[in-house]
N, C-alpha and C positions, 0 to 999 in steps of 0.2 A: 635363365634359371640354372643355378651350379648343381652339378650329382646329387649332391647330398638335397638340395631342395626337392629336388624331381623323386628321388627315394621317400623320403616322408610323404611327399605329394600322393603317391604309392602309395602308402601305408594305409594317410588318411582317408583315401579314396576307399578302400578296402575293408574298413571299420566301419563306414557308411556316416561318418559323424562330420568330415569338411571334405567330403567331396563336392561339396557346391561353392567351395572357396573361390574358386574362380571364377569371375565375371561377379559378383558380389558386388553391393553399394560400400564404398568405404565407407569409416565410421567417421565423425566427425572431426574436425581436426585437433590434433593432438600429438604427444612427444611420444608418441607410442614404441618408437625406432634409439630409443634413447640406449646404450650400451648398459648391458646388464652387468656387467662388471668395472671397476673402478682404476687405474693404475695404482700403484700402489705408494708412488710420491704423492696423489692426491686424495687420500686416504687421511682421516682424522683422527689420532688415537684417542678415546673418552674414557675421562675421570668423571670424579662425580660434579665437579665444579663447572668444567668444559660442557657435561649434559646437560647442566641446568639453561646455561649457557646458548647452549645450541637449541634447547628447547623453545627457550624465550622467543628466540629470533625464527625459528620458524613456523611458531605459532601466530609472528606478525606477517607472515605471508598468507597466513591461512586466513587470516584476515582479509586480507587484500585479495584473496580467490576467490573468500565468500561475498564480498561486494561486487566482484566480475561476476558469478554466476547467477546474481540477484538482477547486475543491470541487464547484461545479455538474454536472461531468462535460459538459460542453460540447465537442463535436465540431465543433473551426474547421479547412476547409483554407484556406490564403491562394496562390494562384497568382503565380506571376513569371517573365512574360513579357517581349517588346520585343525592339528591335536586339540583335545582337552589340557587346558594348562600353558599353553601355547602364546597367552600376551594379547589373544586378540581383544578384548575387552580394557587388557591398559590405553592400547595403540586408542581405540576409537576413545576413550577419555580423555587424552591427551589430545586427541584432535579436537574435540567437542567444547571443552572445559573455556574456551575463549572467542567462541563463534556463539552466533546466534540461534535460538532453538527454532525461529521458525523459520529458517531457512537451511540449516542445518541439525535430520532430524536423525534419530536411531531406533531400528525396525527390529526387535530379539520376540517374533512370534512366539510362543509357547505352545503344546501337544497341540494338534489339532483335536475341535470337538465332534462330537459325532455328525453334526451338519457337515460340517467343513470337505470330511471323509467322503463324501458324496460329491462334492463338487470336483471341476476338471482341478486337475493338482497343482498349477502355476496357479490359481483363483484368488487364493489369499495372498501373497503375493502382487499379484497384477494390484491390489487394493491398496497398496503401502506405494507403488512407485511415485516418482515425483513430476509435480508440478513445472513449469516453466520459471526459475527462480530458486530453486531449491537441491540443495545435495543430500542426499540418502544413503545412510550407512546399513546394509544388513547385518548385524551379529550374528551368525546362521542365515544360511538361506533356503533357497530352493535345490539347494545340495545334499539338503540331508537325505533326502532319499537317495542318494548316490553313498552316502557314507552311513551314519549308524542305522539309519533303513535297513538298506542293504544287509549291513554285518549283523544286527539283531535279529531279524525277518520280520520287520515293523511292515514289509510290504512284499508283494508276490513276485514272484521270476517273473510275470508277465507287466506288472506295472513298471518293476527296474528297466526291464526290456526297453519301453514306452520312452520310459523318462530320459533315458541315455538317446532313444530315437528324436525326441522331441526338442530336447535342453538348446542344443546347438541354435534349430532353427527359433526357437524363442529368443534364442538371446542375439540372432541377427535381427530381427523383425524389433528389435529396440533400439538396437543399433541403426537401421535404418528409416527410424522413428526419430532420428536426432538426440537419441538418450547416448549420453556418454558413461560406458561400463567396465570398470577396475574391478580386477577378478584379485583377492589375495592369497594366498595359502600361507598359515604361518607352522614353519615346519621348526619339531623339538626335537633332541635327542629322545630315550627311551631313557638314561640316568638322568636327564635335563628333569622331565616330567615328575618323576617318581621324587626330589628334590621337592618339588612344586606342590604334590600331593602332601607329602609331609608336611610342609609346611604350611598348609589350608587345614590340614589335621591338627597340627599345635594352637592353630590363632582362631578363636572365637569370631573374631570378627570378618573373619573370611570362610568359617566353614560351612558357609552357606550353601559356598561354590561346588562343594562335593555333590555333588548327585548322583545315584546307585547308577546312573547309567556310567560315570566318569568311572569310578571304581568300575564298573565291567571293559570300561576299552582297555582297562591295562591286562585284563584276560584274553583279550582279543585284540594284541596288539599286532600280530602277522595279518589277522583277516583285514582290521581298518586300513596297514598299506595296501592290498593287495585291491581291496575298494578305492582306495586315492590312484592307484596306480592305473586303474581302469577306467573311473571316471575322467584321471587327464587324457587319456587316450584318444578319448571320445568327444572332450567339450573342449581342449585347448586348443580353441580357431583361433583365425588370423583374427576376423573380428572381434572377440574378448578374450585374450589370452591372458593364459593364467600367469600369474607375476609368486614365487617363491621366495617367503622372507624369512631368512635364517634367525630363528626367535631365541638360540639359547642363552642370548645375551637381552636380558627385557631392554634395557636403554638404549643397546645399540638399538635393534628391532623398531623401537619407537622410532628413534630418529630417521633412518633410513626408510621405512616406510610414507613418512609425512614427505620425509625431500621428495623421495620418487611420488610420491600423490600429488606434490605439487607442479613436477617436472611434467606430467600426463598433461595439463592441460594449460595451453596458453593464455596469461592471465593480463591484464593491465593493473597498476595502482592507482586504485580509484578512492585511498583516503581524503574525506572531507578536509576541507580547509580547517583553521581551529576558530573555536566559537564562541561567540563572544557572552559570558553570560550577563540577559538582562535584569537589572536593576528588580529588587523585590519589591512586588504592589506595597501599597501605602495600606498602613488600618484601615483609614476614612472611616470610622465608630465601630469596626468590629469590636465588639466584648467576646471571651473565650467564656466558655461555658466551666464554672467550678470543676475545680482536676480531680477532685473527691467524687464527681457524678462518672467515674470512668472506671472501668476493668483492668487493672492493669498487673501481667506477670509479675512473679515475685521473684527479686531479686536474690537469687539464690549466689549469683556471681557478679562482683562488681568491680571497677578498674583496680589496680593495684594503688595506684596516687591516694584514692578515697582509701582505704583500708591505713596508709601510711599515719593520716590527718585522724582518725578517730582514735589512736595509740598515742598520740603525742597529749 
């Protein structure tokens, strides 16, 4: 073990959050050792045409992960966290958008209700994990008490205490469950963001996305690092470490998040063969039933060709 390993080993020992790192079950196998940085001859500069590009192509691998984690029966959750504004909501679209929904599902809990409040705090949670076969995206997780908890006072000095106590060993106890676990954090500027907000401000069709609470984290922009900054402290074990995705760039962010999600776990291509389509059954006396006995939407929009043919 090098100085520098033994010094943090130190550290984390003394926060009380992986001092049990050692002698620990590994996690299951995976690229987890993969170099966090790039050289920079293999480095891809992206346009918009090269991201479409790149996107295409490895959204076919995710393909081909989602059928390895179906046949193996592989239990992946992938966590996504960071700023408000931050991409994470693109990233898991773009993952999503070409996989299957029941095997690839997406977990964005809302407030807890007053039952829920009551229950041990991983609760709701433990309820969404996955199956034998199945990848699980959190949009939020079990982190927000570590972050706008925290920075709001949605919860007491004694439960943050708890959870920061807790978090670690919950998330070895899945790991040592055979659940395979990607921690993300997508990190923005502070001009990045406030872009992002204007911009959800101008367009109807995203100012959904605003919620009083996102307008309050730009009030509380030092307290939120200061909460990211103590929850990494505490929860970034060898077993789910946390992986940082530079987001001011939405396309890069995409891309480089999907490669590195695919690079975590070793996958085989298990595309089907191509298939042959059978032949359509015969009538044999069906009669269709009058098309006038039927409900049918009103065609408010119709191809371009037919609009051509009824002017002539």
């Amino acid at each position: 073990m090098s100085k520098k390993d033994k010094k943090a080993k130190k550290k984390h020992s003394a926060n009380g959050s992986k001092d049990q790192d050692k002698g620990e079950v590994q996690p299951v196998a995976t690229q987890q050792d993969a170099a966090s940085s790039i050289p920079a001859e293999q480095q891809l500069p992206i346009d918009k045409k090269t991201y479409k590009k790149e996107l295409a192509r490895l959204q076919v691998e995710l393909v081909k992960l989602q059928e390895w984690i179906r046949a193996q029966k592989l239990k992946v959750v992938v966590v996504f966290e960071g700023r408000d504004a931050a991409g994470k909501g693109g990233v898991i679209k773009r993952i999503t958008e070409s996989l299957n929904p029941r095997v690839c599902r997406v977990v964005a809990l809302g407030t807890p209700t007053e039952r829920e409040k009551t229950q041990w705090y991983f609760q709701r949670y433990v309820a969404e994990l996955p199956s034998g076969g199945e990848m699980v995206l959190f949009d939020r997780s079990w982190y927000n008490r570590a972050g706008v908890e925290r920075v709001m006072g949605f919860c007491t000095d004694e439960e943050y205490s708890e959870f920061l106590r807790s978090v670690p060993e919950f998330e070895r106890m899945l790991v040592r469950s055979d659940t395979i676990l990607i921690k993300y954090w997508f990190s923005v500027s502070d001009k990045e963001q406030e872009l992002r907000f204007q911009a959800r401000i101008k367009e109807p069709t995203k100012r959904w996305k605003l919620s009083p609470m996102d307008l309050n984290s730009r009030a509380h922009w030092v307290e939120y690092s200061k909460a990211k900054d103590e929850m990494f402290a505490h929860t970034d074990i060898k077993q789910a470490p946390w992986y940082v995705v530079n987001a001011d760039n939405k396309k890069c962010a995409r891309l480089n998040c999907i490669h590195h999600l695919l690079s975590m776990i070793l996958y085989e291509d298990l595309t089907p063969e191509p298939i042959v389509l059978p032949a359509r059954q015969p009538e044999e006396g069906y009669v269709r039933p009058p098309i006038t006995d039927q409900t049918f939407v009103p065609e408010t929009y119709i191809p371009e060709d037919e609009t051509k043919d009824t002017t002539q």
